[in-house]
Structures are given as C-alpha cells and as structure tokens.
C-alpha positions in Angstrom: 104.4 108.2 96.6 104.4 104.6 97.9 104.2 103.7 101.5 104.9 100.9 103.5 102.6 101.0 106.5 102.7 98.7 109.6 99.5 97.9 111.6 99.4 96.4 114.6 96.2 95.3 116.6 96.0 94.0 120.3 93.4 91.7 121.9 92.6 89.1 124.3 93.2 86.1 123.1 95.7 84.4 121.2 96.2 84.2 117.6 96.6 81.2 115.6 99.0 80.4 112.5 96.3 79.6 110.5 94.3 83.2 111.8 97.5 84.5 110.7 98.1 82.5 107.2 93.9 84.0 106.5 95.3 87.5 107.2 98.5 87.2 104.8 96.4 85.7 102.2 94.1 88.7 102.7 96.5 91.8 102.6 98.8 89.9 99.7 96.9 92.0 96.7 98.3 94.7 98.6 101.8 93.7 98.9 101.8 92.8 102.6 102.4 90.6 104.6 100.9 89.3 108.3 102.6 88.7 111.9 101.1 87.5 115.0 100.9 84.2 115.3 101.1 82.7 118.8 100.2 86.3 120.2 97.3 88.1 121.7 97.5 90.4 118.9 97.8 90.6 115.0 99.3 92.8 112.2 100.1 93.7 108.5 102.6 95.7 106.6 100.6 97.1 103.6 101.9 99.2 100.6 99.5 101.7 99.7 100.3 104.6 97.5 99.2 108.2 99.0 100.4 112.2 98.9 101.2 112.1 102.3 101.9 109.6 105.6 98.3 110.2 107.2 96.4 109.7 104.2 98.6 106.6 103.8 97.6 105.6 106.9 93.9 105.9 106.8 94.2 103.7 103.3 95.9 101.4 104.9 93.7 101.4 107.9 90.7 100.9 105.4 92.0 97.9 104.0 93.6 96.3 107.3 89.9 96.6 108.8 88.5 94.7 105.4 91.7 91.9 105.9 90.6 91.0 109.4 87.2 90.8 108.3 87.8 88.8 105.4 89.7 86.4 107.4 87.3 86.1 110.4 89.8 87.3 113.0 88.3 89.1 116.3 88.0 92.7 116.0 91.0 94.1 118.0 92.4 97.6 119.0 94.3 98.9 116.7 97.1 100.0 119.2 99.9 101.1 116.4 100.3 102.4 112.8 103.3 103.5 111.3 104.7 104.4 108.2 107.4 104.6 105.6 108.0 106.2 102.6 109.8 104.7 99.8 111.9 107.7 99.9 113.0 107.2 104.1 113.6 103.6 102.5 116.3 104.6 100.1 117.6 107.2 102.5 118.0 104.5 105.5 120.1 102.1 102.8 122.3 104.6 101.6 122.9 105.5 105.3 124.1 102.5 105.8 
C-alpha cells in the first residue's frame, strides 16, 4: 500500500529558500515535496510504499535523513511524522 508521509524537523536557526529548493530536489525521486522556508525548521511529504503506517514511517524516516544530508541542511529534531494511506485519501474525498 502507498503512503503519503509528512516529516517535520525543528531547529535553531532559520531556513533558507534555497536550503529548502536542495531539500525538494532531494526527496523529488520520491514523489515529495519540501516546506520550510523562512522557518527555524524544515520538512517533506514522501510517498513510500509499505504493509503498514509505522513501517511506512521508518522508510520515510530513512530517506528524509539521506534528503537533509544530501542537501547540506543542519541536522534537526525530527519533532513530527505522520501518515496517510492512499486508502484514508480516497475515504476523506468521498467524504466530502
């Protein structure tokens, strides 16, 4: 099953749009995208496919931790990871 899973980080110092454009371009193989930019913290959405949410998460995880490395950003705490599947997706639009 696919998952959509949201990581956020949280530091001490503010994050640049081009910090931020090195992320996106780094988490884009994934499908994902990167936020934070003008913020003392960073993040990514990241599809990953996985049986279950916490296995999706720890994927995810994985290739968030390579992403900030890749794009020189300062290791941060990872203060939040969530996660949808792309089944909740087609539940919340039908809901509507």
């Amino acid at each position: 099953m696919k998952f959509s899973v949201s990581i956020f980080a949280e530091g001490d110092r503010e994050i640049t749009l081009e910090e931020v454009v090195e992320l996106a371009d780094a988490v884009a193989i994934h499908s994902g995208l990167a936020t934070g930019a003008g913020t003392t913290g960073y993040g990514a959405q990241i599809i990953v496919e996985a049986p279950s949410s916490d296995i999706a998460v720890d994927a995810a995880l994985v290739i968030f931790n390579e992403a900030v490395k890749t794009a020189n950003l300062p290791v941060f705490e990872i203060i939040k990871a969530e996660t949808m599947s792309e089944d909740q997706d087609w539940e919340d639009a039908l809901e509507e």
